[in-house]
C-alpha positions as CSV (number, residue, x, y, z in Angstrom):
1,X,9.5,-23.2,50.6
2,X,6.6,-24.5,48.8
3,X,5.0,-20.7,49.1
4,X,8.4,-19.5,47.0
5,X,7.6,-22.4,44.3
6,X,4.5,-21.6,44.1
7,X,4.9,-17.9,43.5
8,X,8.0,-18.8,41.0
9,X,5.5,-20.9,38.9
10,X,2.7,-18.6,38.9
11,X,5.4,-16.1,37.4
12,X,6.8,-18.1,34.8
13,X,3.0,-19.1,33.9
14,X,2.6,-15.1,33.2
15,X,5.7,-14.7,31.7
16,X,4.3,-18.0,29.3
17,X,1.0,-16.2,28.9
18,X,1.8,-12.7,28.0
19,X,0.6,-11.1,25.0
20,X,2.1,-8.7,22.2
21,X,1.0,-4.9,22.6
22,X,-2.0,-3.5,21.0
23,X,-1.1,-1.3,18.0
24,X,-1.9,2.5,17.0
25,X,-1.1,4.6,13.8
26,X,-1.3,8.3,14.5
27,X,-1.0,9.3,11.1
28,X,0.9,12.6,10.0
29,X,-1.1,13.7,7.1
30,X,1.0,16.9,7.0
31,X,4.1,14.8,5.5
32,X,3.1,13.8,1.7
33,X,6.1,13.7,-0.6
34,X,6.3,13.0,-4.4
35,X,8.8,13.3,-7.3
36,X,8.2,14.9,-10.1
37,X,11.1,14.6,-11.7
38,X,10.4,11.6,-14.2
39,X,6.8,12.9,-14.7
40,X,6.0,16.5,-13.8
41,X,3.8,14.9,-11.4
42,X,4.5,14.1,-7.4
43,X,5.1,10.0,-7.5
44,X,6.8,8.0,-5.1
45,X,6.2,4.4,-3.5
46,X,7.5,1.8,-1.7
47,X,9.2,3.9,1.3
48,X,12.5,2.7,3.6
49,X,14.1,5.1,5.9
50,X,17.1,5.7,8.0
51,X,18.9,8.1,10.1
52,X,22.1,8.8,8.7
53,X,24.2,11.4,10.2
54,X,22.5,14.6,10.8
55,X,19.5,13.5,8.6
56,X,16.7,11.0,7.4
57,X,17.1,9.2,4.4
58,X,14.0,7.9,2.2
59,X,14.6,5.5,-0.6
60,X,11.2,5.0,-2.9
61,X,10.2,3.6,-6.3
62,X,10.3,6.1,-9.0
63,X,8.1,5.4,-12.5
64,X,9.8,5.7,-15.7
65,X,10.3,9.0,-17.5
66,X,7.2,10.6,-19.6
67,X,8.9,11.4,-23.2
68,X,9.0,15.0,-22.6
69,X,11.4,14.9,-19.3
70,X,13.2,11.4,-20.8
71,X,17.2,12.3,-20.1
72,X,18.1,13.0,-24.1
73,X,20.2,9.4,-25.8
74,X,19.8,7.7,-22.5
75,X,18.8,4.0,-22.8
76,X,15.4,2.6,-22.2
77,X,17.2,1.1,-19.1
78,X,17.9,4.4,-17.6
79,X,14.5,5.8,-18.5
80,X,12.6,2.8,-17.0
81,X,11.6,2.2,-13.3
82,X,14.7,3.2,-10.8
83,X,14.8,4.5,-7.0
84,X,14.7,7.7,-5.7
85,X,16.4,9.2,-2.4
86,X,15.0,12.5,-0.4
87,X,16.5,13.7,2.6
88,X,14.8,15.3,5.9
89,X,15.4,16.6,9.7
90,X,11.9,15.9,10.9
91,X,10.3,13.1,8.9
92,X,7.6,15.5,7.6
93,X,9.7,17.8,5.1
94,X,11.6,16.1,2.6
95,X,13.9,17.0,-0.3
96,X,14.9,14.8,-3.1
97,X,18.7,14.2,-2.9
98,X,18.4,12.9,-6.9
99,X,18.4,9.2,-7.9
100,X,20.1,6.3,-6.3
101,X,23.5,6.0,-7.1
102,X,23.6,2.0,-7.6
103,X,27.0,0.7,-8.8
104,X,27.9,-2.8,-10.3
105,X,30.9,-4.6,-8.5
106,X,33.3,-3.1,-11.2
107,X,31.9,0.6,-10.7
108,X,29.7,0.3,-13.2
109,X,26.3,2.8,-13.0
110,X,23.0,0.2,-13.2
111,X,19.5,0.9,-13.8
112,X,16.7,-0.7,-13.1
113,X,16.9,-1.3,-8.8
114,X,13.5,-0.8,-7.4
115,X,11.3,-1.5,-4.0
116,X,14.3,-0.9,-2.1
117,X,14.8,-2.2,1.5
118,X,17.4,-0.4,3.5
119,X,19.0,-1.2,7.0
120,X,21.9,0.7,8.9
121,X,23.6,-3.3,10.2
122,X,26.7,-2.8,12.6
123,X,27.1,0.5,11.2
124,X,27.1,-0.4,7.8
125,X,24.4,0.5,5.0
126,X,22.7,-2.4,3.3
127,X,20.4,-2.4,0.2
128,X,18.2,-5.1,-0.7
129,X,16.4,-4.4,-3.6
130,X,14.5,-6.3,-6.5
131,X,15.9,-5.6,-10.5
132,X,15.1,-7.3,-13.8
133,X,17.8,-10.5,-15.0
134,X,18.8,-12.5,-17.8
135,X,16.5,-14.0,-20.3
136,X,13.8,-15.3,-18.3
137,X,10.1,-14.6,-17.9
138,X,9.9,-14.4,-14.5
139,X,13.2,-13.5,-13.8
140,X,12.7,-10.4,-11.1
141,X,14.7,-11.2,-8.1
142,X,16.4,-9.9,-4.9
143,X,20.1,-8.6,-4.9
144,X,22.2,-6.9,-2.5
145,X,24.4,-3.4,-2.2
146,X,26.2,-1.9,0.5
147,X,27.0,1.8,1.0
148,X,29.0,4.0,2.9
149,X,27.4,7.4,2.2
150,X,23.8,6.6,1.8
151,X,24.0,7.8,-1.8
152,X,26.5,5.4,-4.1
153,X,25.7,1.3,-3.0
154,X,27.7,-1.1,-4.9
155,X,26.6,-4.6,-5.4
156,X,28.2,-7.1,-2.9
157,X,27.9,-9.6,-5.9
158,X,26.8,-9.1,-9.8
159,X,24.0,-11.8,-9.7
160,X,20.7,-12.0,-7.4
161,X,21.4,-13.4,-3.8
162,X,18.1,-14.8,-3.6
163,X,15.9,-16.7,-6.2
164,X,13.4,-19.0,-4.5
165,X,13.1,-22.9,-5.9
166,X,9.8,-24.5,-4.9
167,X,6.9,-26.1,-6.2
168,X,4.5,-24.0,-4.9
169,X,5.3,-20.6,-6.1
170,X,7.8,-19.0,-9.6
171,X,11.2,-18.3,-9.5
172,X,10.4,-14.5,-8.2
173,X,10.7,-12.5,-5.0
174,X,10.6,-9.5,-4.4
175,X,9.7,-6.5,-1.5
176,X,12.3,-7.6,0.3
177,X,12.4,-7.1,3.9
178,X,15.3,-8.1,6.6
179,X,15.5,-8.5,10.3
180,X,17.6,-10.0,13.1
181,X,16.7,-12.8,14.9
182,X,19.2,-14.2,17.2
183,X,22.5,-15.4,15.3
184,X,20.2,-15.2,11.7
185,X,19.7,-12.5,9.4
186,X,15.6,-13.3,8.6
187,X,14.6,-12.4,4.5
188,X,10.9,-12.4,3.7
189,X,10.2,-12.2,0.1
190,X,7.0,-11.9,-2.0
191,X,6.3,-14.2,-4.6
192,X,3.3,-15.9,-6.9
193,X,1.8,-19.1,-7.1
194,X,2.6,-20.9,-10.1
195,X,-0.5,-19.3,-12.2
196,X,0.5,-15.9,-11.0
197,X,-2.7,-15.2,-9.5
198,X,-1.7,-15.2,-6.0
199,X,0.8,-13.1,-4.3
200,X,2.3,-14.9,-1.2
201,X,4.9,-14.4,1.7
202,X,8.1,-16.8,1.9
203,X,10.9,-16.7,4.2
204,X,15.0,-17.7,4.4
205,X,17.6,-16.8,6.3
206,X,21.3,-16.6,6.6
207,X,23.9,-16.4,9.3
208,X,23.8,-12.6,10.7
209,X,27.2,-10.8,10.1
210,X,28.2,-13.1,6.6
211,X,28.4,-11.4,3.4
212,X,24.6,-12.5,2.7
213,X,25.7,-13.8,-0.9
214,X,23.7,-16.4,-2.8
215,X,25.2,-19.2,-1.0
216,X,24.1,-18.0,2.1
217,X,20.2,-18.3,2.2
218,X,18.5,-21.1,3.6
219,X,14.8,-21.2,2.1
220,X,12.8,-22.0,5.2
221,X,9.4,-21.9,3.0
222,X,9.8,-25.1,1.2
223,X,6.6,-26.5,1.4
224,X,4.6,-23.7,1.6
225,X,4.0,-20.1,2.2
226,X,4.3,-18.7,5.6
227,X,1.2,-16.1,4.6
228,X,-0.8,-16.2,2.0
229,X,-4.2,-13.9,1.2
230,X,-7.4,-15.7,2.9
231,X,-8.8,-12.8,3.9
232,X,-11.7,-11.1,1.8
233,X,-10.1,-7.7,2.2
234,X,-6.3,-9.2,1.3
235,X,-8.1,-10.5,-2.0
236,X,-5.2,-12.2,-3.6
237,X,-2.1,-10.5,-2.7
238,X,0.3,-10.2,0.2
239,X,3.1,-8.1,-0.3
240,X,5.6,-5.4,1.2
241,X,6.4,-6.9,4.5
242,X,8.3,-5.0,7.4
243,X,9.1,-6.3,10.7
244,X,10.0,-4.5,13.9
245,X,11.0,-6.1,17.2
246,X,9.7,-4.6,20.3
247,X,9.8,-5.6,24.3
248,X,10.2,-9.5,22.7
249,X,7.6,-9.1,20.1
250,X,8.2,-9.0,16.1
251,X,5.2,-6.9,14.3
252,X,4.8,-7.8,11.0
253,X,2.7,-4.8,8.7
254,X,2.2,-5.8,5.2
255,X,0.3,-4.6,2.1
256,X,-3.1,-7.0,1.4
257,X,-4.6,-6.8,-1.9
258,X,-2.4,-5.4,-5.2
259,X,-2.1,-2.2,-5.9
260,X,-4.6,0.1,-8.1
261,X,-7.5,-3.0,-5.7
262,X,-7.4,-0.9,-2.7
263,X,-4.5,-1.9,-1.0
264,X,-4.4,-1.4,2.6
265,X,-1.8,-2.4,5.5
266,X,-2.5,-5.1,8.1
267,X,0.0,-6.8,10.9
268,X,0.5,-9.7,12.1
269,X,2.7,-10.7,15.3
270,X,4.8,-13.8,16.0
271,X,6.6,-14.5,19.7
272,X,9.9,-16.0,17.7
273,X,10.0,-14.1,14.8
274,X,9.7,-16.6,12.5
275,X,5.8,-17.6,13.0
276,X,3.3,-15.3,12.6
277,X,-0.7,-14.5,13.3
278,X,-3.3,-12.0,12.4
279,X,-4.4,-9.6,15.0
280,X,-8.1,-9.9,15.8
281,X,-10.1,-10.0,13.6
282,X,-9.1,-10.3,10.5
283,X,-5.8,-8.9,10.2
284,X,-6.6,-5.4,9.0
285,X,-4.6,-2.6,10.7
286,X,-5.1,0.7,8.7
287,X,-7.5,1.0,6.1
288,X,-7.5,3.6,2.9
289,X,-8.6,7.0,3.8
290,X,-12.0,9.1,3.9
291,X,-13.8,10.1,0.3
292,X,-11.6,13.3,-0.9
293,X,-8.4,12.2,1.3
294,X,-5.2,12.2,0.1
295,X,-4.9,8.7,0.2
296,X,-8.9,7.5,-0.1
297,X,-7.9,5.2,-3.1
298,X,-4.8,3.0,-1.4
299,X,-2.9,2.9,2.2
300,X,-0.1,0.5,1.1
301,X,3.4,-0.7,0.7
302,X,4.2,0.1,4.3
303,X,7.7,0.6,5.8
304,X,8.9,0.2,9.5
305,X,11.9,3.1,11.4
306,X,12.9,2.6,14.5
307,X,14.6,6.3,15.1
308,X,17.5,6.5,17.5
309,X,15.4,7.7,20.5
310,X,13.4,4.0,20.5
311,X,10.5,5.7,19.0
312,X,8.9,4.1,15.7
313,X,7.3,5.2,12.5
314,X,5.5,3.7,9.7
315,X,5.8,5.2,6.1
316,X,3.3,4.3,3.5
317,X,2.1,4.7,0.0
318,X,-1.4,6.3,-1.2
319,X,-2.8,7.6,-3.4
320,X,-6.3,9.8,-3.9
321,X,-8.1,7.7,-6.6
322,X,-7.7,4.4,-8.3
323,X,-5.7,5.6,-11.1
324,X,-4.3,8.6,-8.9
325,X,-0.6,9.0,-8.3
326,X,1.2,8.1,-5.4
327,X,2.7,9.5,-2.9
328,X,4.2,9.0,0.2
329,X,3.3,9.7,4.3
330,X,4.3,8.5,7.8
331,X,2.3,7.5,10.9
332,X,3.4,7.5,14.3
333,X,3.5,3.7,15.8
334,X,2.5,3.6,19.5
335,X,2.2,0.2,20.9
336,X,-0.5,-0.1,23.9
């Protein structure tokens, strides 16, 4: 009897003592995607994918419209800063479907939705997305749309669902990013310290399955960030978050320094999904590529798939220079 104890504790001690899985990107240079429809020039950023149907859909940032390709009477609102949608098979060729179709509660056509975050929940397509409100200065927020085609979302409500109050950061978040954790829906959001120097990590949640409305979301942040840059390579900016759950694991890949400061992707891990730490040793996951690469001025802005056969990708932004354009790319996540 005291053998079987033994052996029972000496399990549970393992079971307390395991680690998350080492992490690989195999990259797929052979995907790079850009829209030229706003510029003449291939641009695209801030990726988020699912399989819908018989196909991939990507959602990106799109910039606003040069003069010469500006849509004729259309108002600066429709010319400015929007989402795009392509559509694929394989990942690695992809076909822009046209812009998102993003609808007001009354049918109404908005502008203005960027740095979208999409998630196929219970069958049913969500959109959380940052846009531009009201009169003030720092008034760029989080809002929510469902769909049921993958094309046309509609806004659950006509007014942000999440605008952070504390007194360590503005009234702003954006890059959204969603993810089940037991009965709660989890929502990290980027944000800035009060001299808007520092972009930082908060988090809040709501009860999974509710209509994730304004009066929903719990700010679990209050006194603090949960991340914030300390790293030299991070400089001062955290941003883009995506989460993945694997084997009882969350990975959390985010974007360290801003963009156009060599932004590159790093991850950090937590056992409950809530708290999270660096990998060893600083944090840094996948760095910008080689002089004369495609993407030798940023990796950024990453975005987490799980595909339907349990296998999972990462889609990220780069770009070749500094001032280059961006476009977007997909590695292969393999955990170890």
């Amino acid at each position: 009897m005291k053998k079987i104890l033994l052996t029972i504790a000496i399990i549970a001690a393992a079971a307390c003592q395991r680690t998350p899985a080492t992490v690989e990107l195999v990259p797929m240079d052979e995907m790079q995607y850009g829209d030229d429809t706003r510029t003449g020039v291939p641009f695209a950023k801030d990726p988020t994918v699912i399989h819908f149907g018989d196909r991939y859909l990507m959602y990106y940032s799109i910039t606003s419209y040069v003069d010469s390709l500006a849509p004729g009477g259309a108002s600066p609102e429709r010319k400015g800063w929007h989402s795009g949608i392509a559509e694929s098979t394989d990942m690695i060729h992809w076909k822009r479907v046209g812009d998102l179709d993003l609808r007001d509660s009354k049918g109404n056509q908005i502008w203005g939705g960027v740095a979208p975050c999409v998630k196929i929940i219970d069958g049913q397509i969500h959109l959380f997305y940052q846009r531009r409100w009201g009169p003030a200065h720092n008034n760029n927020n989080i809002w929510h749309a469902t769909s049921k085609d993958g094309i046309t979302f509609v806004n659950t409500f006509d007014e942000p669902i999440f605008v952070p109050s504390t007194q360590w950061s503005i009234d702003r978040s954006i890059d959204a990013e969603v993810y089940r954790v037991g009965d709660k829906m989890i929502l990290m959001f980027a944000t800035r310290d009060k001299t808007q120097t520092n972009q930082m990590l908060g988090m809040a949640e709501a009860p999974y399955g509710s209509d994730y409305g304004p009066d929903k979301w719990t700010l679990l942040s209050v006194d603090a960030p949960f991340i914030k840059p300390d790293l030299p390579w991070e400089q001062h900016c955290i941003e883009a978050p995506t989460v993945i759950e694997y084997k009882g694991f969350w990975y959390m890949f985010y974007a360290g320094a801003y963009n156009h400061e060599l932004q590159m992707i790093g991850l950090a891990t937590s056992k409950d999904g809530y708290h999270f730490t660096r990998i060893e040793p600083d944090g840094l996951l996948y760095k910008n590529g080689e002089p004369g690469s495609w993407h030798a001025g940023e990796s950024g802005h990453p975005g987490v798939f799980q595909d339907n056969d349990g296998s999972i990708w990462l889609f990220y932004q780069g770009k070749a220079s500094k001032n280059g354009n961006y476009k977007l790319s997909v590695c292969k996540v393999v955990f170890k």
